[in-house]
C-alpha positions as CSV (number, residue, x, y, z in Angstrom):
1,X,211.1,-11.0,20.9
2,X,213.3,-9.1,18.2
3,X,213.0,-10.4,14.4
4,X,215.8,-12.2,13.1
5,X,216.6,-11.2,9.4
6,X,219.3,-14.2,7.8
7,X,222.1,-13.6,4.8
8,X,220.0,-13.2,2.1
9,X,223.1,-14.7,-0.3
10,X,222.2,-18.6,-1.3
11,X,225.3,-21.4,0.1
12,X,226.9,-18.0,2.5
13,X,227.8,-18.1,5.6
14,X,227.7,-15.1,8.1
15,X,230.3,-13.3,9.6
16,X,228.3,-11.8,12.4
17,X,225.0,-10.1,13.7
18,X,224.0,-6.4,13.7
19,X,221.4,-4.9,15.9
20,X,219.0,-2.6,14.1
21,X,217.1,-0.2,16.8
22,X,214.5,2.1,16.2
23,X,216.1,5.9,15.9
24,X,213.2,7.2,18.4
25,X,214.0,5.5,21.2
26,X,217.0,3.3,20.5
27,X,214.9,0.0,20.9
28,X,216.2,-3.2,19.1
29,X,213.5,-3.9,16.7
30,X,215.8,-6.6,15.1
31,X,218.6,-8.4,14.2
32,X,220.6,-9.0,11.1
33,X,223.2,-11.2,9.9
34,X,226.4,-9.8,8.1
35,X,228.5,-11.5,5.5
36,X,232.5,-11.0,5.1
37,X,234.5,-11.4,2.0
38,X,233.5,-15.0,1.3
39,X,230.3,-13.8,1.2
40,X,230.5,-11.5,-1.2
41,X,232.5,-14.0,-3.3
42,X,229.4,-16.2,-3.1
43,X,227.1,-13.2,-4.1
44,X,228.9,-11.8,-7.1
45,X,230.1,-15.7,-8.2
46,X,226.4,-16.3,-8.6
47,X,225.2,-13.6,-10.3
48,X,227.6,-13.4,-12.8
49,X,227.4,-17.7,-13.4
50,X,223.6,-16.5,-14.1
51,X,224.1,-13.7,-16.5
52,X,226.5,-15.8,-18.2
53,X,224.4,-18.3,-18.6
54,X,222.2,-17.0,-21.6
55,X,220.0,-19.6,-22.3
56,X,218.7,-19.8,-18.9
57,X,217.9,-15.8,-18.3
58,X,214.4,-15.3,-17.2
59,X,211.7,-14.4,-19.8
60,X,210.1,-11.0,-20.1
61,X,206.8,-13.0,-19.4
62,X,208.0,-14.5,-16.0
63,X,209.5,-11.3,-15.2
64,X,206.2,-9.7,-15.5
65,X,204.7,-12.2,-13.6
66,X,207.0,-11.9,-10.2
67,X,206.1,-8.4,-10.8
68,X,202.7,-8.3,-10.9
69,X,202.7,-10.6,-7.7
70,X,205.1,-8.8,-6.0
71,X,203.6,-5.7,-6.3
72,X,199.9,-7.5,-5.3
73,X,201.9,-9.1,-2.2
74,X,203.0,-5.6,-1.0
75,X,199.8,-3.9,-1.2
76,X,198.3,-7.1,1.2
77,X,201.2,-6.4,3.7
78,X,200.8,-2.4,3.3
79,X,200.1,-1.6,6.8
80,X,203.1,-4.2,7.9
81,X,205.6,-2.1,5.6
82,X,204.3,1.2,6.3
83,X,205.2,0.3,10.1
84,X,208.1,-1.6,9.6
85,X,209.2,1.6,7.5
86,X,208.6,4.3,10.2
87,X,210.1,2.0,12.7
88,X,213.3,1.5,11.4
89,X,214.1,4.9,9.5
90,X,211.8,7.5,11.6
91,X,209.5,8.8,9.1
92,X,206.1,9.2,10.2
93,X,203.8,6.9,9.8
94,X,202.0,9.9,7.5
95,X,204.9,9.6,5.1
96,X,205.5,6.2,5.2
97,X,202.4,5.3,4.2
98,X,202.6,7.3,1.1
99,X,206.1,5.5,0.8
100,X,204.5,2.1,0.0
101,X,201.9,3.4,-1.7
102,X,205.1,4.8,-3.9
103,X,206.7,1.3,-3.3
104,X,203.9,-0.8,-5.0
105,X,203.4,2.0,-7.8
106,X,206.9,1.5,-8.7
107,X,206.6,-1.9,-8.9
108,X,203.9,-1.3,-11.7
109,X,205.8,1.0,-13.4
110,X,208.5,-1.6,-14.0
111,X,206.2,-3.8,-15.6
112,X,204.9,-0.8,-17.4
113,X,208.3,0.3,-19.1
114,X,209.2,-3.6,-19.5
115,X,206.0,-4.0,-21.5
116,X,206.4,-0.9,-23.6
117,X,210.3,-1.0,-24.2
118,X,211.4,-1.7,-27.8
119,X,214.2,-1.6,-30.0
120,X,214.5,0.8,-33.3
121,X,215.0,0.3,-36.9
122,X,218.3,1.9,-37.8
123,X,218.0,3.6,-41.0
124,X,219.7,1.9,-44.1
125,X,219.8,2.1,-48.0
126,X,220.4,5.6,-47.8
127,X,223.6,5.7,-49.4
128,X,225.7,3.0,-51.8
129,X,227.3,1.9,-48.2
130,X,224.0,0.7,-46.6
131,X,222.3,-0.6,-49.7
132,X,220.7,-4.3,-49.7
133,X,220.8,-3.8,-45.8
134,X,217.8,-4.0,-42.7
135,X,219.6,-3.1,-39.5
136,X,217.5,-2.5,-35.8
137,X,217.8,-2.9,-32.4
138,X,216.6,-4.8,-29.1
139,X,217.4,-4.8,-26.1
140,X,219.9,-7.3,-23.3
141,X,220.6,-7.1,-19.6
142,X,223.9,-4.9,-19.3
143,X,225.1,-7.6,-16.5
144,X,225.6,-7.6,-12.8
145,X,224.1,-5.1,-11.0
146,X,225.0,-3.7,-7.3
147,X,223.2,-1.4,-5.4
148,X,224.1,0.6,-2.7
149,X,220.6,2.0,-0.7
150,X,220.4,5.1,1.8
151,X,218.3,5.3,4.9
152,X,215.7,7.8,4.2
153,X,213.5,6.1,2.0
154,X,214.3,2.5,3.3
155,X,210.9,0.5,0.9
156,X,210.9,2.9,-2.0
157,X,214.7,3.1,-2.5
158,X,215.0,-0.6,-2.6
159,X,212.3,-0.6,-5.3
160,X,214.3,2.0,-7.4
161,X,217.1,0.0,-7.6
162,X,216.1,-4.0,-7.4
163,X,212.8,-3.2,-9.7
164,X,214.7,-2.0,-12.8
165,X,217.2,-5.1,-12.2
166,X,214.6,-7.1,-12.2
167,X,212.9,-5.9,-15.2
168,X,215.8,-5.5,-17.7
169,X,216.7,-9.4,-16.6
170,X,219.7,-8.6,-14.6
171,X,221.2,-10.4,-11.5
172,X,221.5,-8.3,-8.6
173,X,222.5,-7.3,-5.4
174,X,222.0,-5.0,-3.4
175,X,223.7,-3.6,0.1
176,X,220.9,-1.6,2.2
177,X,221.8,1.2,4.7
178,X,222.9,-0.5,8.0
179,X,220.5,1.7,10.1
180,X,217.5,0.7,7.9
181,X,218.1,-2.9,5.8
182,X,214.7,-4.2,7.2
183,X,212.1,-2.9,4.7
184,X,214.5,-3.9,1.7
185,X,214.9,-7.2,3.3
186,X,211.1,-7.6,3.5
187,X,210.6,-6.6,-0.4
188,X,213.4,-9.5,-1.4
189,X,211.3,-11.5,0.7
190,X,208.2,-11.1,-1.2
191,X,210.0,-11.0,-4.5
192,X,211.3,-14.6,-3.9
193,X,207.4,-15.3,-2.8
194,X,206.1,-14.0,-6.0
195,X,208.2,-16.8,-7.9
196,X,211.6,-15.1,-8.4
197,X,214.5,-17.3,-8.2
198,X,216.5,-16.2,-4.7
199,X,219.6,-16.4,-6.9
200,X,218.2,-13.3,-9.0
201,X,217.8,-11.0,-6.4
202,X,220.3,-10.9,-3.3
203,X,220.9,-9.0,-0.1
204,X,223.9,-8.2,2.3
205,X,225.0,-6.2,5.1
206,X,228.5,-6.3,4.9
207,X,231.2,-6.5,7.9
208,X,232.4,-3.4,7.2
209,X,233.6,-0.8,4.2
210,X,236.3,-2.6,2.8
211,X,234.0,-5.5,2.6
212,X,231.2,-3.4,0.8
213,X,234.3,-2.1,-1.1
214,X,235.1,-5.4,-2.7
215,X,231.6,-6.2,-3.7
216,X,231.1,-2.8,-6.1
217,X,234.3,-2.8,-7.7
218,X,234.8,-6.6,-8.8
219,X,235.2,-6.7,-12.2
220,X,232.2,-8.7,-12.5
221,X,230.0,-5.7,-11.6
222,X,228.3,-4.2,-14.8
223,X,226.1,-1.5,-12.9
224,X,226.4,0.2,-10.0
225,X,223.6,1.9,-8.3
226,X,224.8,4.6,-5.4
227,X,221.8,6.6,-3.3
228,X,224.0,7.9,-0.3
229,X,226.3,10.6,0.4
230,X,228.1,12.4,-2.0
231,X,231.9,11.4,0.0
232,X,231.3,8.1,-0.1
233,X,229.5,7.5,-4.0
234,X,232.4,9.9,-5.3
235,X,234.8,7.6,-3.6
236,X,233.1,4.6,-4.7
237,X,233.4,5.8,-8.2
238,X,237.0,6.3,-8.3
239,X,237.5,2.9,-7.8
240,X,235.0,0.9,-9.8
241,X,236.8,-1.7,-12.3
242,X,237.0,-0.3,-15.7
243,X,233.8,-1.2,-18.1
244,X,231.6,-0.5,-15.0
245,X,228.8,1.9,-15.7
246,X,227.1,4.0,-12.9
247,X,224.4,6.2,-11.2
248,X,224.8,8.1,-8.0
249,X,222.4,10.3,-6.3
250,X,223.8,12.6,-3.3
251,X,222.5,15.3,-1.9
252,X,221.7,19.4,-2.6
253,X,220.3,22.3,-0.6
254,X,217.5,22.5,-2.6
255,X,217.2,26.8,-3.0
256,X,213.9,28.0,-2.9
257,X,213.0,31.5,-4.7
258,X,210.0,33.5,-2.9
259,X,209.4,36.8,-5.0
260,X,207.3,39.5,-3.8
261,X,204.5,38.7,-5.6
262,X,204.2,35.4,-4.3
263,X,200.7,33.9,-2.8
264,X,202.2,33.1,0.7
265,X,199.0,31.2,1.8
266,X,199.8,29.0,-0.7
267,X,204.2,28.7,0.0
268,X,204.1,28.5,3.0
269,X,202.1,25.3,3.9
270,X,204.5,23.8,0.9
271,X,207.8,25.2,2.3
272,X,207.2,24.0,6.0
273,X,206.1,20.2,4.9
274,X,209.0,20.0,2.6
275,X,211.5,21.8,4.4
276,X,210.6,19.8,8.0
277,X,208.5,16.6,6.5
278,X,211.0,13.6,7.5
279,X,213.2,15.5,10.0
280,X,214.8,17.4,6.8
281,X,216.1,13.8,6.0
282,X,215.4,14.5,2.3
283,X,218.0,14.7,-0.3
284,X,216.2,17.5,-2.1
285,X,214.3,19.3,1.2
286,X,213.4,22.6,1.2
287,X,216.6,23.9,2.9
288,X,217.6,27.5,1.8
289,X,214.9,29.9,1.0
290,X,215.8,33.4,-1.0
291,X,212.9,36.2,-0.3
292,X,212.2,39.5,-1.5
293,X,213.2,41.8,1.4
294,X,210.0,43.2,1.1
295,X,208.4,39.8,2.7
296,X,211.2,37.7,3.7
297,X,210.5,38.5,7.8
298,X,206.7,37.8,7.3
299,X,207.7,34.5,5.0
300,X,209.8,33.5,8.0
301,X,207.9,34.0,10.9
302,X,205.0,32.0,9.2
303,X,207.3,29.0,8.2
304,X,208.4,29.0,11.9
305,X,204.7,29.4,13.3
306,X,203.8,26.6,10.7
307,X,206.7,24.6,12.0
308,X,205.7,25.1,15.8
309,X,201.8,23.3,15.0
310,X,203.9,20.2,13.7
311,X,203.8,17.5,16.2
312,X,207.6,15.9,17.2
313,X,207.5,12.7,18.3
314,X,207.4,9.0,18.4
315,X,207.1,8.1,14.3
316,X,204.7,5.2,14.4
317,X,201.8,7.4,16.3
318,X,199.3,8.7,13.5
319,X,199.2,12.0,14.2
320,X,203.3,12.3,14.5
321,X,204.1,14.7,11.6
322,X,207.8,15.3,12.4
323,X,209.4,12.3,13.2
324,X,213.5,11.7,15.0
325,X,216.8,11.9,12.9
326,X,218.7,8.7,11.9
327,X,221.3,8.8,14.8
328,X,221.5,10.4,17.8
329,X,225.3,12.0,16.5
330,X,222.9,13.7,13.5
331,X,221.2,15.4,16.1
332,X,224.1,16.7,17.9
333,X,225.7,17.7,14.4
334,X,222.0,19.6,13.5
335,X,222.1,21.5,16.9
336,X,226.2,22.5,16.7
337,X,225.5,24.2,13.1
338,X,222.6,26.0,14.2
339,X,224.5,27.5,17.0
340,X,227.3,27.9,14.7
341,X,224.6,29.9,12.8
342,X,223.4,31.6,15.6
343,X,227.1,33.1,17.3
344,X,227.8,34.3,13.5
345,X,224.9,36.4,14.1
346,X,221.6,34.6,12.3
347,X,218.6,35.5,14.0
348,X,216.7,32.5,15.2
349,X,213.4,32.7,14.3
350,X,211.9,29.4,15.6
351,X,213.0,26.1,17.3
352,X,217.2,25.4,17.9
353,X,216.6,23.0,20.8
354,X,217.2,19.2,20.9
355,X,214.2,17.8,22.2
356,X,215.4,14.4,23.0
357,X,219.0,12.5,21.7
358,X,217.5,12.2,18.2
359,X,214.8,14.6,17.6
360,X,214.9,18.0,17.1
361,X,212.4,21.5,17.0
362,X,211.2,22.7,14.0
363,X,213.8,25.4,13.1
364,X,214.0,28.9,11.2
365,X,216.7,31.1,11.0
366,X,216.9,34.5,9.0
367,X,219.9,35.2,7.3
368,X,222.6,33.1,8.3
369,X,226.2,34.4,7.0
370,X,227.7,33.1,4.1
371,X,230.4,31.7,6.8
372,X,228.3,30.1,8.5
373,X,228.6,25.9,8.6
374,X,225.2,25.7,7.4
375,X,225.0,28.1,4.7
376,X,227.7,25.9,2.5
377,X,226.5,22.5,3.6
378,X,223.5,20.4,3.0
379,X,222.1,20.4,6.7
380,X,219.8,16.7,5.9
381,X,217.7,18.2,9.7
382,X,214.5,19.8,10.0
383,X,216.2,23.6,9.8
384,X,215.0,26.0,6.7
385,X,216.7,29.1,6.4
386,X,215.5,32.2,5.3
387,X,217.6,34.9,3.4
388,X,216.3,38.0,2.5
389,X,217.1,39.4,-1.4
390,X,216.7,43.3,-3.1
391,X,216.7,41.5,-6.6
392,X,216.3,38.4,-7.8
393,X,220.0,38.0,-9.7
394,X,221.5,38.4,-6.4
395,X,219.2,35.4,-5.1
396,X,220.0,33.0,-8.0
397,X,223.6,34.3,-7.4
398,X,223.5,32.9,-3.9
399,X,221.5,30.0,-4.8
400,X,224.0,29.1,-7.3
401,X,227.1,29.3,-5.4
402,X,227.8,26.3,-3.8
403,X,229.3,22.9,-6.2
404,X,225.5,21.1,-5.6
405,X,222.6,21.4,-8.0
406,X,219.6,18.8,-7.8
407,X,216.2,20.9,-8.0
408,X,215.1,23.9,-7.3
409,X,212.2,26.3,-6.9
410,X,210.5,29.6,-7.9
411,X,207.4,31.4,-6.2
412,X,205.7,33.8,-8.3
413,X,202.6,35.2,-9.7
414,X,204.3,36.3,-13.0
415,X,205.4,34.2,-15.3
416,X,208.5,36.0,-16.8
417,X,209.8,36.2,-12.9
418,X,209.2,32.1,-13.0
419,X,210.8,32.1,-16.5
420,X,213.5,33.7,-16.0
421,X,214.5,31.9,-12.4
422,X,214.2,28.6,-14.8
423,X,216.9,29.8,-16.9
424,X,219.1,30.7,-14.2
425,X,219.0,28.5,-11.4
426,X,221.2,25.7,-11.5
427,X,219.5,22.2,-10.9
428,X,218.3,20.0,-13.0
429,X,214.6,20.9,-12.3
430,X,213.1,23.7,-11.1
431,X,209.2,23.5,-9.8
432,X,206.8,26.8,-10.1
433,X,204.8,27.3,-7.1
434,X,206.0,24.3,-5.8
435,X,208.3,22.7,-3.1
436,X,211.8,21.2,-4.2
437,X,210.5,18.0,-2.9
438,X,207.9,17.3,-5.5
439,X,208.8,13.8,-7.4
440,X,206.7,11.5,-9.2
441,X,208.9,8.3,-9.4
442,X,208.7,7.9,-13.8
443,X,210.4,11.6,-13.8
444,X,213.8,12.2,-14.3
445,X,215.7,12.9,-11.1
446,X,219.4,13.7,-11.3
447,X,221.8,15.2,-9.1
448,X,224.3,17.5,-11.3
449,X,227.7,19.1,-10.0
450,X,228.4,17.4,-6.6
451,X,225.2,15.9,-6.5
452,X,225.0,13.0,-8.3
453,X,225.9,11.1,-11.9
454,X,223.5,9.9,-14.0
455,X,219.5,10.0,-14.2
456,X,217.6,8.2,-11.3
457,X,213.5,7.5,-11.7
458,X,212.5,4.0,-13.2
459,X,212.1,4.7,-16.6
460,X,215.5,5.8,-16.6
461,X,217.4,3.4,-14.1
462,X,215.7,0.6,-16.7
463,X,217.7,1.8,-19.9
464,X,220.7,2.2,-17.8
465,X,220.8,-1.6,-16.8
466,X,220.4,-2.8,-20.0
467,X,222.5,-3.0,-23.8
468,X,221.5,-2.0,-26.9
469,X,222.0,-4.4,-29.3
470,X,222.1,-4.2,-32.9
471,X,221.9,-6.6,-36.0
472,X,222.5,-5.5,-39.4
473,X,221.4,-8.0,-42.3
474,X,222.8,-8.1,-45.5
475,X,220.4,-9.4,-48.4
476,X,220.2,-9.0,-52.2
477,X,216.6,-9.0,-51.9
478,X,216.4,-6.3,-50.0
């Protein structure tokens, strides 16, 4: 017997049911209602009646307190989300495990920056203007917020985006991927457990886009939140209602620099998880690596052979490190550009085979063309490409090219070779000896060019949903 997962919008009605089935092996794991335009009237008609009611907003100290619960409620339930997780979006159970683990230290980072944030004193009786005058800051909810969640990261995406609502005091709600609403339906669920109102914190699946269309560009919406792909949060964008603020986080292809003097014993292990950990499903994978000529063959026969002792398979097994993709049509699009790749004249190193209708072999090619459909695209599979460089401009060059920048990386055992890749490579961070992958969830993590708007990472999201407020007094005895 399937779960059933209700319209988590108080006094709505739905519209209809979706299936949700695991991507492994198409099984219905459950079934979810779906809410039409009324719906969404209810939603955003509630959450705005509750920001606008100011006397009734809930206290930093309660906030703190659903919180603290919540993320004490999660960690009891850890094995529950961690398979729920795997289930629904295909990560292994590996990764997902260190998703909750993410999930519940989120959580605790909200409280963290709700407990440390402050206002400022504003400098005054400087001048004859500001005389007799103590002026300072604090801080307000912004307003609405709506979030829109991708599938990859079903638990810890949900947290990025509902736990800084939560803690700035805003209403909010939030719209998870179709494929994978489950594990944010489960953490609403244990919000409202842990003592938040349900009206503070609500969930839809919509009927279809123009539905979800309606409910982020109401007037009423102050924030919107946008992890998905860059053609849809552009589009989004375009038409939110003036006064709406915004972060979006898309996609990049995540160059990797490999010079010759690079320690390969340690890349390599680093370059295969990243590039192949969640099917590639990873909006800052390890996707495109540049080499010296000098090793690039040897770099790329040892990401293939470390790809080949990665086990493929059914994502809730323990020792499944590679698990399927999304949809079985991601598959089929994974396996048409690497043979796009391939009759363009890229040597395949490793992999290139479906294995089943949604998972794929661990995949290397060396030096695709610049023509080639995967060269210029973000390929969000378990493929790493390798292309060999005579010097490193021409790598950063390449790496540079294409209208995405998110983070990047540099391999070297000299420091001016690191230092000078930082100043060059576009992306908002760029990781020494390190995969592209690396995150802690406090850092800053922002998508430039195509990829994204704003600054994602909780610290960040926080300041973003709320005001800064100022009073000014005026007093002779000051």
């Amino acid at each position: 017997m399937t779960d059933h997962f209700p319209l988590l919008v108080p006094g709505a009605t739905a519209t209809g049911q979706v299936e949700v089935t695991a991507p492994y092996d198409s099984a219905v794991i459950a079934t979810v209602d779906t809410g039409g335009s009324d719906a969404v009237e209810t939603a955003l008609s509630t959450a705005d009646a509750l920001f606008r009611d100011k006397k009734n907003w809930l206290p930093a100290e309660q906030r703190i307190q659903v919180l603290e619960k919540t993320a004490g409620i999660m960690q009891s339930r850890f094995d529950e989300l961690a398979v729920e997780a795997a289930r629904e979006g295909g990560k292994p159970l590996i990764d997902s495990k260190v998703e909750v683990a993410r999930a519940i230290d989120g959580i605790k980072n909200c409280i963290e920056v709700l407990r440390a944030g402050h206002g400022d004193e504003i400098p005054m009786q400087k001048n004859a203007a500001s005389m007799n005058r103590l002026a300072f800051t604090t801080h307000e909810p912004i307003g609405v917020v709506i979030a829109v969640s991708a599938f990859n990261h079903p638990l810890n995406l949900a947290v990025h985006q509902l736990g800084p609502a939560i803690a700035a005091g805003c209403p909010v709600i939030i719209k998870p991927a179709g494929d994978t609403p489950l594990s944010c339906f489960r953490l609403i669920g244990i919000l409202r457990e842990a003592g938040l109102p349900e009206a503070w914190c609500q969930g839809i699946v919509t009927s279809d886009l123009d539905v979800a269309t309606q409910l982020v560009t109401d007037h009423r919406v102050a924030f919107f939140s946008f992890i998905g792909s860059a053609g849809v949060g552009w589009m989004l964008r375009s038409k939110l209602a003036p006064g709406t603020r915004c972060a979006l986080e898309h996609g990049g292809v995540a160059p990797v620099i490999v010079a010759e003097d690079a320690d390969l014993d340690d890349a390599v292990p680093l370059l295969a998880k990243a590039g192949f950990y969640h099917a590639g499903q990873v909006c800052v994978s390890v996707q495109r690596v540049y080499a010296q000529a000098s090793i690039a063959r040897e770099l790329a026969e040892r990401i293939a052979e470390a790809g080949k002792q990665m086990k493929v398979g059914n994502p809730i097994l323990p020792d499944t490190e590679i698990g399927p993709l999304i949809r079985q049509a991601e598959t089929d699009r994974v396996d048409e550009w690497v043979q796009d790749a391939v009759s363009k004249g890229t040597e395949l190193i490793s992999g290139g085979s479906k294995l089943s209708e949604t998972t794929y072999e661990a995949t290397v090619l060396f030096n695709p063309p610049d023509n080639a459909i995967i060269s210029r695209n973000e390929v969000f599979g378990p493929v790493i490409q390798v292309y060999a460089f005579d010097h490193i401009d021409e790598a950063i060059a390449r790496a540079n090219a294409l209208e995405v920048s998110f983070q990047a990386a540099v391999f070297s055992k000299n420091i001016d070779t690191c230092m000078y890749a930082f100043k060059h490579l576009n992306g908002s961070a760029i990781m020494v000896n390190d995969h592209t992958a690396f995150r802690v969830d406090w850092m800053p993590f922002a998508g430039l060019k195509h990829s994204g708007y704003g600054v994602g990472g909780i610290p960040h999201t926080f300041k973003d949903m709320q005001i800064e407020k100022m009073m000014v007094i005026r007093s002779p005895s000051l």
